[in-house]
Each structure stands twice: as structure tokens, then as C-alpha cells.
C-alpha positions as CSV (number, residue, x, y, z in Angstrom):
1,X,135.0,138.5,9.8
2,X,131.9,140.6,9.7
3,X,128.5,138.7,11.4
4,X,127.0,138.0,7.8
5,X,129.8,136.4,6.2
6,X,130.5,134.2,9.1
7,X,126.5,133.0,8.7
8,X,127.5,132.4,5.2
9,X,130.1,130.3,5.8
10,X,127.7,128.9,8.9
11,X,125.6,127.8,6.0
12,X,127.9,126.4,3.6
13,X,129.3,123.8,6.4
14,X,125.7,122.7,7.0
15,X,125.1,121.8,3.6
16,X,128.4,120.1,3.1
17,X,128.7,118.1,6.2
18,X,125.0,117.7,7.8
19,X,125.8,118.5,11.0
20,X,127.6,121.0,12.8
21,X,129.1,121.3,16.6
22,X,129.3,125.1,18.5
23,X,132.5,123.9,19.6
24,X,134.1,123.2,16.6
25,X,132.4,126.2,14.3
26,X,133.8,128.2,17.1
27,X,137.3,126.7,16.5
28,X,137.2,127.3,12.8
29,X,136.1,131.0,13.1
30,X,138.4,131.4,15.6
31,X,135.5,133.4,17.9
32,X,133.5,132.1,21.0
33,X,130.9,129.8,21.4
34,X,129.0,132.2,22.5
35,X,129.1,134.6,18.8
36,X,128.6,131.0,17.7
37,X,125.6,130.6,19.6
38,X,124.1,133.6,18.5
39,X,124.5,133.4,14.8
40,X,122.8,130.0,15.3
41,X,119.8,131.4,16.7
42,X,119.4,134.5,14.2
43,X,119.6,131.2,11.6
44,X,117.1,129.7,12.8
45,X,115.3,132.7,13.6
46,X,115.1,133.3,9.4
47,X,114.0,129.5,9.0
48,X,117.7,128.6,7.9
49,X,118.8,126.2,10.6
50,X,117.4,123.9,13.0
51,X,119.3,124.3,16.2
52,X,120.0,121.2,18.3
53,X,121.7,120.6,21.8
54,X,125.1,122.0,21.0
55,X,124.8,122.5,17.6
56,X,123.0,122.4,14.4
57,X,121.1,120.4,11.4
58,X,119.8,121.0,8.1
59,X,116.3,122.6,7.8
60,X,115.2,119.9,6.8
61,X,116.7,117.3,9.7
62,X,114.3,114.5,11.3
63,X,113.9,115.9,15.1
64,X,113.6,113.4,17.0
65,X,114.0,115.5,20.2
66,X,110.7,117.7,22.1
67,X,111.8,120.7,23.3
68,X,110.9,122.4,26.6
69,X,107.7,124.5,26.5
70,X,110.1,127.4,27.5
71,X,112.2,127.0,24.6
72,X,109.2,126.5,22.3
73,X,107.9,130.1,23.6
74,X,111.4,132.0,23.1
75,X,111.3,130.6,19.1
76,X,109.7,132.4,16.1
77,X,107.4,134.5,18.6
78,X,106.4,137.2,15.9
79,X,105.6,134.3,13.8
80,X,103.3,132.3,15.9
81,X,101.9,135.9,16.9
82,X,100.9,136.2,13.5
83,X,99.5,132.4,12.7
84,X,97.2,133.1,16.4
85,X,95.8,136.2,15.0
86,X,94.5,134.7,11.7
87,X,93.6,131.3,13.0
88,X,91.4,132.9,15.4
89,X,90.0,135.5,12.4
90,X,88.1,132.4,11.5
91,X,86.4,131.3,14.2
92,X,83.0,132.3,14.5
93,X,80.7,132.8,17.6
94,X,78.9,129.9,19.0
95,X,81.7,127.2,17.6
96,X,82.9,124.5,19.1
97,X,86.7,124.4,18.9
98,X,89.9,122.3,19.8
99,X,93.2,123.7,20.6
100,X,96.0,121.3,20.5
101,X,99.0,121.9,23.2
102,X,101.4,124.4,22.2
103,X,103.1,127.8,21.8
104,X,101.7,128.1,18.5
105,X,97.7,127.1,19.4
106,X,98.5,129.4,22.9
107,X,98.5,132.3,20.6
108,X,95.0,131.8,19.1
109,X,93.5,131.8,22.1
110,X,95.3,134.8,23.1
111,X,94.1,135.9,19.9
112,X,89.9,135.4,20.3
113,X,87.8,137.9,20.1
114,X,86.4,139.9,23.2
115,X,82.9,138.3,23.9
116,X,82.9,136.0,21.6
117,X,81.1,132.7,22.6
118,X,82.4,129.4,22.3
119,X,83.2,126.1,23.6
120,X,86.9,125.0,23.3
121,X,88.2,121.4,24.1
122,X,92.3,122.0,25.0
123,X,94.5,119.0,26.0
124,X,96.9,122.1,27.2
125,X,96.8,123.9,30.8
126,X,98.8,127.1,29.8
127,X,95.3,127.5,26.9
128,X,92.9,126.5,29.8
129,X,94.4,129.2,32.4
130,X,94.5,131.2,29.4
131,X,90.7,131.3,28.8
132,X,89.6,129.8,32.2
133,X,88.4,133.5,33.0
134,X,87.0,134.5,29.8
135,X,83.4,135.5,29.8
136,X,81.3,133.4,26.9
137,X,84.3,131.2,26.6
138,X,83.7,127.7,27.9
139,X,86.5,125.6,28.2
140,X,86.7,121.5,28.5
141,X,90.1,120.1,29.7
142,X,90.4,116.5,28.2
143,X,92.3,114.8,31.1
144,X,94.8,112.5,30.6
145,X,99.0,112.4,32.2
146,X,100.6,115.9,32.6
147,X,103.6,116.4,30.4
148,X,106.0,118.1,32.7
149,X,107.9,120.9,31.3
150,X,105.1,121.2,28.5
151,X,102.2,121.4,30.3
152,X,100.1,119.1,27.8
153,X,98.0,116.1,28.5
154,X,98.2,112.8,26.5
155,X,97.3,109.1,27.3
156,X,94.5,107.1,26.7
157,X,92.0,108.9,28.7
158,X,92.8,112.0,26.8
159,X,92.8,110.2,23.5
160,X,89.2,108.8,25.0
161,X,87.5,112.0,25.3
162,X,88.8,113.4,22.0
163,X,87.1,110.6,20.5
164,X,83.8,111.0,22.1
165,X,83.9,114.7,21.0
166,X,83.0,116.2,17.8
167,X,84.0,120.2,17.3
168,X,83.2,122.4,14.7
169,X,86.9,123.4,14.0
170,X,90.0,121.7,15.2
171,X,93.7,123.7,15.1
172,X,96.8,121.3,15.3
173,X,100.6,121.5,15.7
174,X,103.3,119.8,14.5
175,X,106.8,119.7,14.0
176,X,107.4,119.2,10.2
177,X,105.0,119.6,7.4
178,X,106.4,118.0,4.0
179,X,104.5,117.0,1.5
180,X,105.7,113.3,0.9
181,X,106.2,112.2,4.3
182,X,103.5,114.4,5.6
183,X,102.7,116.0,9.0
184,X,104.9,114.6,11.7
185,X,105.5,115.8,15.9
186,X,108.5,115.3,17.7
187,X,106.7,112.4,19.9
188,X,105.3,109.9,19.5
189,X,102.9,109.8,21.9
190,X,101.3,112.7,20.6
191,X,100.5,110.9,17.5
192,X,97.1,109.1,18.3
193,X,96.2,112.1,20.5
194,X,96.7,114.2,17.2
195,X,94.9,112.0,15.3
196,X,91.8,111.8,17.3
197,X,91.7,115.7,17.2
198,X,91.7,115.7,13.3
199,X,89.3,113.1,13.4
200,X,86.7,115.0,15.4
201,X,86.3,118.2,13.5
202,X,84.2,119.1,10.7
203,X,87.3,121.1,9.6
204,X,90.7,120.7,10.3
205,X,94.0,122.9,10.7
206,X,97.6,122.8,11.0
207,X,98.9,125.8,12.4
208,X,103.2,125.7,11.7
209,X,105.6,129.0,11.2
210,X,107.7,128.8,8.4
211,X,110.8,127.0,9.9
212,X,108.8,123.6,10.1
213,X,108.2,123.3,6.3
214,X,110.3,120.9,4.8
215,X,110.8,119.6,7.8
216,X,110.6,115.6,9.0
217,X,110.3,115.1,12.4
218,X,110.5,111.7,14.1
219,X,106.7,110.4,14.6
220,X,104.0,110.9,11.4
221,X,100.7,111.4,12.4
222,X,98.7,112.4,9.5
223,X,99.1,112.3,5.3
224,X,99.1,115.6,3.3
225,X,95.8,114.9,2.4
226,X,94.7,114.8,5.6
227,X,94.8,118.7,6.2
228,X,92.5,121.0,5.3
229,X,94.1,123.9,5.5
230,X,97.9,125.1,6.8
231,X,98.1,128.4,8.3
232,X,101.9,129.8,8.4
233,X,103.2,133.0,8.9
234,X,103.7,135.0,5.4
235,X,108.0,134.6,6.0
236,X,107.2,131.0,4.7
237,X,106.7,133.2,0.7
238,X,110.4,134.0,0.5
239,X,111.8,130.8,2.5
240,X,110.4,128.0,1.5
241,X,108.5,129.3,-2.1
242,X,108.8,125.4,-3.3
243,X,107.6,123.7,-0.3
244,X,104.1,126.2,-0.4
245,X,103.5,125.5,-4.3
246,X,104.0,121.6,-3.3
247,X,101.5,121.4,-0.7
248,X,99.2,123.9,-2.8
249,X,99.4,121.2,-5.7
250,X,98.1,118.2,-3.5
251,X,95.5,120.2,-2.3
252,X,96.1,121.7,1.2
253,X,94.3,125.3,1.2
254,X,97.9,127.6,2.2
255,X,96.8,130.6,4.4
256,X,99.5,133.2,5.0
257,X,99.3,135.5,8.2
258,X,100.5,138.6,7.2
């Protein structure tokens, strides 16, 4: 069986049953796990899948599981290349900004300018070694418990300094965007720390690729109506068409990074 037809019938097990195991997708193809494994991540890589700890859900799956940071890095990278580079097209010199923790937000700082000049208030330590060096960047760490193996802070001193702070632009993360049940992260604990970002900017951003709409994940922390604007990678046109006219409907501004 040729590599696409296998992902076919990948996809057509999914949709029937939910759920799928490596081990037993293995054992009905009659190939390795490994082959397995692999067709699973090109999958996901297309926004198809949503792999799991030995296996597989439905696109649209609650998550209730954080992934390492590592793992976070090695997904959609060309995607998250291309949200970075347009999220930080709109930042302009002399802002004040907030980057949430995560692969997605590292790439907008990657992304600034040379010599621009701004102030940026990150609860992550991979974006504050990223810009610690920058000249005309200032950067404000907010405190709070080190995640370890995500390098983010969160806790109540954290969410204590976001609320004391008041930026010109704030850029988020999450985990699923869908338009009923809203924006949602994988932790809780992330929720109030979330929250207290959106609540501090003038304007506010969600920055998710393409594999995260339509998505629920376990822990809400903000209503469609409370974005201003999604920026997604431009994959997110021919994948998830309905989910883009849907948020566009109740009023989220869509930006696609080409």
C-alpha cells in the first residue's frame, strides 16, 4: 500500500472510531510502528490529526495534555515562522509589548526588526535570552514559578505584575481556537495568567497555526469576542475554510501570514 493511501485509510479510522493506537494501526496495515509513526506526523503536519502519546485524535479532540517545549518547537515550524514574521510587521517602534510563553510568540521576537525600540513584558525565558542582548529592546521578565521543561513562568506573582502592567499590544497562545467554546490552553494554570495579559493591552492578539482551529482544548480562558485579531499561517485557507468564515462572522479581524 502506497504512503497516501495508507493516510487515507489513516483518516477514515479516525473519523469512524475517535481514537486511534500506533500499535494497532500498525497491525491492520500490516507495517511498523515506526511507518505508522511517521504517517502520523505528516498528518498532523497538514492540520489533519492531532497526535497523542501513542496514537491519535480527531482535529478537533479536547487536549487535555501540555506538551514539552521541545516537542512544541519540532511542530508546524514553517507555520509559526510565518505567524512571527507578520505579528511582528505590526509592531511599531517605541511600543510596549507582551509576549506570552511559547514556540509560537518565540518567533516574533525572532522576528523584530533590527533597532527597533521597545519595551516587552515576557513571562517566557527562551523570549527573554532571546532579546536580552538586543540593542533598543528592553525587556521585563514578570517573575513567577519556572515551568520546567517549558521554560514559562506562572503563579500569582506573575499574574500580579501582568496586572499592574498596561502594554500597547499584547500577542497570546493557545491551544484551540473555536468559535463557540472559544480560546482555550492545555493548562489550566495558564488561564488567569492569559487573562491578565489580554486584559492589559490596548490591543490584543492570538497568535495559532492552522492545526489549532477547531480545536478544544481542556482549560477556556477567553470568549471569541474577546480577541481582537487571530493571526494564523495562510495553510489555515484550504484546511479549515469554515472555521476562518466563523470567527470572521462574530467579529475577530483573521490575518493570514503568507
Amino acid at each position: 500500500m502506497l504512503a497516501e493511501e495508507r493516510r487515507r485509510q489513516v483518516l477514515q479510522w479516525l473519523e469512524a472510531e475517535g481514537r486511534l493506537e500506533v500499535s494497532e494501526v500498525a497491525r491492520r496495515l500490516a507495517v511498523s510502528p515506526m511507518t505508522v509513526r511517521r504517517d502520523l506526523e505528516r498528518l498532523e503536519a497538514d492540520g489533519l490529526l492531532v497526535r497523542t502519546h501513542g496514537g491519535a485524535l480527531p482535529v478537533g479532540a479536547v487536549t487535555p495534555r501540555e506538551l514539552p517545549y521541545a516537542s512544541k518547537r519540532a511542530r508546524q515550524v514553517e507555520a509559526k515562522r510565518k505567524i512571527g514574521r507578520a505579528a511582528a510587521a505590526l509592531i511599531r517602534p517605541g511600543e510596549t509589548v507582551i509576549l506570552d510563553a511559547g514556540s509560537t510568540t518565540l518567533e516574533i521576537a525572532r522576528h523584530l526588526p533590527p533597532r527597533i525600540t521597545l519595551k516587552v513584558v515576557t513571562n517566557d525565558l527562551l523570549i527573554a535570552r532571546e532579546l536580552a542582548d538586543r540593542e533598543g529592546i528592553d525587556v521585563y521578565v514578570t517573575g513567577g514559578q519556572v515551568r520546567r521543561g517549558v521554560y514559562s513562568l506562572q503563579g500569582p506573582e506573575t499574574e500580579a505584575y501582568l496586572r499592574a502592567t498596561h502594554v500597547d499590544r499584547a500577542f497570546v497562545g493557545a491551544d484551540g481556537i473555536d468559535v463557540v467554546y472559544g480560546v482555550s490552553t492545555t493548562n489550566r494554570q495558564k488561564v488567569p495568567v492569559k487573562q491578565a495579559m489580554l486584559a492589559a493591552a490596548e490591543r490584543s492578539y492570538v497568535v495559532a497555526d492552522h492545526s489549532k482551529l477547531g480545536r478544544r482544548a481542556f482549560a477556556r480562558f477567553a470568549g471569541i469576542d474577546q480577541i481582537g485579531t487571530l493571526i494564523c499561517d495562510d495553510q489555515a485557507q484550504a484546511s479549515c475554510a469554515m472555521q476562518l468564515e466563523a470567527l470572521a462572522e462574530a467579529g475577530v479581524e483573521v490575518v493570514l501570514a503568507p
